[in-house]
C-alpha positions in Angstrom: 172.8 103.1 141.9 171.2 104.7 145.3 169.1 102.3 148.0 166.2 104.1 146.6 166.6 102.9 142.7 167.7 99.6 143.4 164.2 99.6 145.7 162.0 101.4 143.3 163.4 98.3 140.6 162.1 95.5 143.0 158.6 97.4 143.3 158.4 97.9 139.6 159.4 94.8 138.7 157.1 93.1 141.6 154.4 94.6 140.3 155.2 93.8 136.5 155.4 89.8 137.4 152.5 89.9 139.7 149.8 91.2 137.0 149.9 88.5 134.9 147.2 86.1 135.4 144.9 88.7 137.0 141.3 89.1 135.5 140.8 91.9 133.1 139.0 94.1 136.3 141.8 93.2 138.4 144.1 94.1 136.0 142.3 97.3 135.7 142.9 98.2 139.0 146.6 97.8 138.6 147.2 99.6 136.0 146.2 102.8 137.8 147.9 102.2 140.2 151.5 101.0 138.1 154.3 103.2 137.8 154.4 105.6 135.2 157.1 107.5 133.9 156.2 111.5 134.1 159.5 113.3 133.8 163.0 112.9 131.9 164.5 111.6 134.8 162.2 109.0 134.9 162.8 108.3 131.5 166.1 108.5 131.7 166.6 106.0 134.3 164.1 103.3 132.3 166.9 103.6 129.4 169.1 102.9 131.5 167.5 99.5 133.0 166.5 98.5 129.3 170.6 99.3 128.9 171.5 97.2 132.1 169.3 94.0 131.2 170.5 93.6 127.4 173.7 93.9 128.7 173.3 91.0 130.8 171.5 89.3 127.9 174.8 89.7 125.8 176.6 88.3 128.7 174.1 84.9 129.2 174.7 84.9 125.8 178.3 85.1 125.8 178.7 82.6 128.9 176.5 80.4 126.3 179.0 80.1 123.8 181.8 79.6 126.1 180.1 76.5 127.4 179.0 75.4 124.0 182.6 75.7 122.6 183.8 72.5 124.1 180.6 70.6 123.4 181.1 71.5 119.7 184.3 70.0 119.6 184.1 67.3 121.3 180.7 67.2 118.5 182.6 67.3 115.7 185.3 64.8 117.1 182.4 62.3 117.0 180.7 63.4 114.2 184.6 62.8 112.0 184.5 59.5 113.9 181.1 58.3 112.4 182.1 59.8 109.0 185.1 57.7 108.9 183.7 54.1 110.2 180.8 54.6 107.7 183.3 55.6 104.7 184.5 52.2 105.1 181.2 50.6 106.0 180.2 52.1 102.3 182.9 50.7 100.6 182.4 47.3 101.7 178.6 47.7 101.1 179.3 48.9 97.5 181.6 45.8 97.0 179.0 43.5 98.0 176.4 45.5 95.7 179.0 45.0 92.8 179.8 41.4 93.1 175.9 40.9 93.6 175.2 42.8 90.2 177.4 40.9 88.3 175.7 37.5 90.0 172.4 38.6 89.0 173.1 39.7 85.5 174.4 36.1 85.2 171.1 35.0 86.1 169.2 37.1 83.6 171.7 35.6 81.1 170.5 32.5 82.1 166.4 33.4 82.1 165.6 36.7 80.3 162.0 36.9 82.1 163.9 37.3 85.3 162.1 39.6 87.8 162.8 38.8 91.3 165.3 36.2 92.1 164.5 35.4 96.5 167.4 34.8 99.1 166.9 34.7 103.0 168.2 37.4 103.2 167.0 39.2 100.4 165.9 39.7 96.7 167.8 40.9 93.3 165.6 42.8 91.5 164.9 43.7 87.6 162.5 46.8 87.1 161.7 48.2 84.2 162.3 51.8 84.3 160.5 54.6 82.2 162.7 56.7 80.0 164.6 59.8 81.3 163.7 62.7 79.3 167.0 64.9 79.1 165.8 68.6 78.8 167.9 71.3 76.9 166.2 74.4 78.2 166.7 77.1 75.6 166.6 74.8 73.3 163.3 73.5 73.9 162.4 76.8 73.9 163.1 78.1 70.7 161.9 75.0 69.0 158.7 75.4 70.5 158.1 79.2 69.9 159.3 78.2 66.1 156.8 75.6 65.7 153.8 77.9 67.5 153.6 75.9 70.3 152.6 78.4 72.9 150.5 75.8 74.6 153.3 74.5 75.8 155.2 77.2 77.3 154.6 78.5 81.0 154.4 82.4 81.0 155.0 83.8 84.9 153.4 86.9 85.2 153.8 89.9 88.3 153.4 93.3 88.3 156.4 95.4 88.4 155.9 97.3 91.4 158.6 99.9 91.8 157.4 101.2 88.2 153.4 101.0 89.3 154.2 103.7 92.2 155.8 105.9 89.5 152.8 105.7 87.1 149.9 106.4 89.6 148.8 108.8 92.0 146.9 108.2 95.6 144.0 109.6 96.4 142.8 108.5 99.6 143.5 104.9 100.2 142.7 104.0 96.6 145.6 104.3 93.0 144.8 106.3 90.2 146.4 105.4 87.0 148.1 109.1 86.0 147.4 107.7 82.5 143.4 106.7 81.9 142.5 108.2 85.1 140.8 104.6 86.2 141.3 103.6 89.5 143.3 100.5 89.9 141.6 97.5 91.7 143.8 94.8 93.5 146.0 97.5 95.3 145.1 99.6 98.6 146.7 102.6 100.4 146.9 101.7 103.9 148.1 104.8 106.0 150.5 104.5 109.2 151.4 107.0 111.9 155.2 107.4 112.9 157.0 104.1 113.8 157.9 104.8 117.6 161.5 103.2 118.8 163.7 103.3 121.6 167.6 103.5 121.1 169.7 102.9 124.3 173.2 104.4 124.3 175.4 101.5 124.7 177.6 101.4 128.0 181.0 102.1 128.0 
C-alpha cells in the first residue's frame, strides 16, 4: 500500500467516526463533503479494504478461540468434577429418601388418615394425586371418528402454498384464482427491485 492510501484510509475513516452524533444539518453538510467513490479504481480499492478488515475479523476471531481453548478445558475439568461429587451426593440423598419412605409408610400403617407427619427438619408428606390418563394416539383416534365424535378431534388447517402460486395468476399486487376468476383476499403481491450485494475475492 502507497503513503497516499494508507493516508486517504485515515481521512475516510476520520470522517466516518466523526459524523456520528452530529445533528441532521450537520450531518448534511458532511455528507457533501464525504468521499465518494467515482471510478473502478476507487471501487476497486474499497473491495479491497472491506477484504483487508474481514480478514482481520477472521483473525480476532481465530486469536479468540485459541484463548478460549484452554478455558474450555480447564471448564470441562470442573464441570466432570461437580458431576462426579454430586453423583455421589445423589446416591446418598436417594438412600435417605428410601429409608424415609419406608418409615413413613409405617406410619400410615399405623394411622390411615395420615397427611403430614412434622420433623425439625422437615415433613413426610401423603398427597392425593389425580389419575394419569395414558393416551394411545391412533387409537383414540379411530375410536373417536367411529363413534362420530368430531367434537373432539383438533383439525390444523394451512394453506398449501407452493400449490396456491401454481393455481393463480398476479395481476398487479393482487391473486387471481386461474379457476373462478375471483381475486383471492388474505394474500398480496409485494414487488422488489434487484437485491444489491458485494462479493470480495478472498486473499490469497
Amino acid at each position: 500500500m502507497s503513503m497516499f492510501e494508507d493516508q486517504e484510509t485515515c481521512r475516510i475513516y476520520s470522517e466516518f467516526h466523526m459524523n456520528h452524533g452530529k445533528t441532521s444539518e450537520d450531518k448534511q453538510d458532511a455528507d457533501q463533503e464525504r468521499f465518494r467513490i467515482e471510478n473502478d479504481g476507487q471501487a476497486d480499492w474499497a473491495l479491497e479494504k472491506i477484504r483487508d478488515l474481514k480478514e482481520k475479523q477472521k483473525e480476532n476471531e481465530e486469536l479468540a478461540e485459541e484463548r478460549k481453548a484452554p478455558l474450555e478445558k480447564k471448564i470441562a475439568k470442573i464441570e466432570a468434577w461437580q458431576d462426579q461429587q454430586n453423583e455421589k451426593l445423589q446416591d446418598n440423598i436417594e438412600y435417605f429418601e428410601g429409608i424415609l419412605t419406608e418409615y413413613a409408610m409405617k406410619l400410615k400403617e399405623d394411622d390411615e388418615d395420615l397427611k403430614t407427619h412434622s420433623l425439625p427438619f422437615g415433613k413426610l408428606r401423603f398427597r392425593k394425586q389425580r389419575p394419569k390418563w395414558k393416551y394411545h394416539e391412533s387409537m383414540l383416534l379411530n375410536s373417536l371418528k367411529k363413534a362420530g365424535r368430531d367434537d373432539l378431534i383438533k383439525i390444523k388447517e394451512s394453506v398449501d402454498k407452493r400449490e396456491l402460486k401454481k393455481q393463480v395468476d398476479v395481476a398487479g399486487s393482487q391473486v387471481v384464482d386461474l379457476e373462478t376468476g375471483e381475486i383471492i383476499e388474505g394474500v398480496e403481491v409485494q414487488e422488489r427491485g434487484e437485491k444489491f450485494s458485494i462479493d470480495v475475492e478472498e486473499g490469497d
